[in-house]
Kinemage of the C-alpha trace (Angstrom):
@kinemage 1
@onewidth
@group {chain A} dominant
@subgroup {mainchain}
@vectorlist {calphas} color= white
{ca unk a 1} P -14.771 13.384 -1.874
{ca unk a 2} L -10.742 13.070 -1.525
{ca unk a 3} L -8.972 10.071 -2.970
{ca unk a 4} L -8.106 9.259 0.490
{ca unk a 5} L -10.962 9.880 2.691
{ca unk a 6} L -12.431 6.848 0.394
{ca unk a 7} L -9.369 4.712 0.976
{ca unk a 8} L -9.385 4.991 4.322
{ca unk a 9} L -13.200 4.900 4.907
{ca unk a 10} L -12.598 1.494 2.805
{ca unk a 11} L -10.368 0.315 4.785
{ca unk a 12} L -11.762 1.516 8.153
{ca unk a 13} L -15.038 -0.898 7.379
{ca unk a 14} L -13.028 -4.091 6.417
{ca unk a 15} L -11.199 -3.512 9.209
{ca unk a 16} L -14.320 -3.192 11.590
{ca unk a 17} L -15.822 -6.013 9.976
{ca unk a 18} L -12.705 -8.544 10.122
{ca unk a 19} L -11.172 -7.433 13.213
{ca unk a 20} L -13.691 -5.222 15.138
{ca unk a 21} L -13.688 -2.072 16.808
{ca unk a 22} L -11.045 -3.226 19.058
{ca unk a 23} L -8.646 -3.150 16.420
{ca unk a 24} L -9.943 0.021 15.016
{ca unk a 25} L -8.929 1.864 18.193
{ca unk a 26} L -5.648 0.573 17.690
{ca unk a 27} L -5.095 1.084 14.152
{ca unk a 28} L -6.611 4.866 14.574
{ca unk a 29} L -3.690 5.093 17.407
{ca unk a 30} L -0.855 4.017 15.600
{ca unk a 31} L -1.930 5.873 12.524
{ca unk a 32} L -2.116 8.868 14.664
């Protein structure tokens, strides 16, 4: 597994759980 891929599936599940998947979709977007 890549340093990142971790960091960002980290990230991606805090996110989900503090903000939900609205702000998932819009974090993917701008990341994009």
């Amino acid at each position: 597994m890549k340093k990142g891929e971790f960091t960002v599936e980290k990230v991606e599940g805090a996110l989900r759980r503090i903000f939900g998947e609205k702000s998932k979709k819009e974090i993917s977007g701008n990341m994009e």
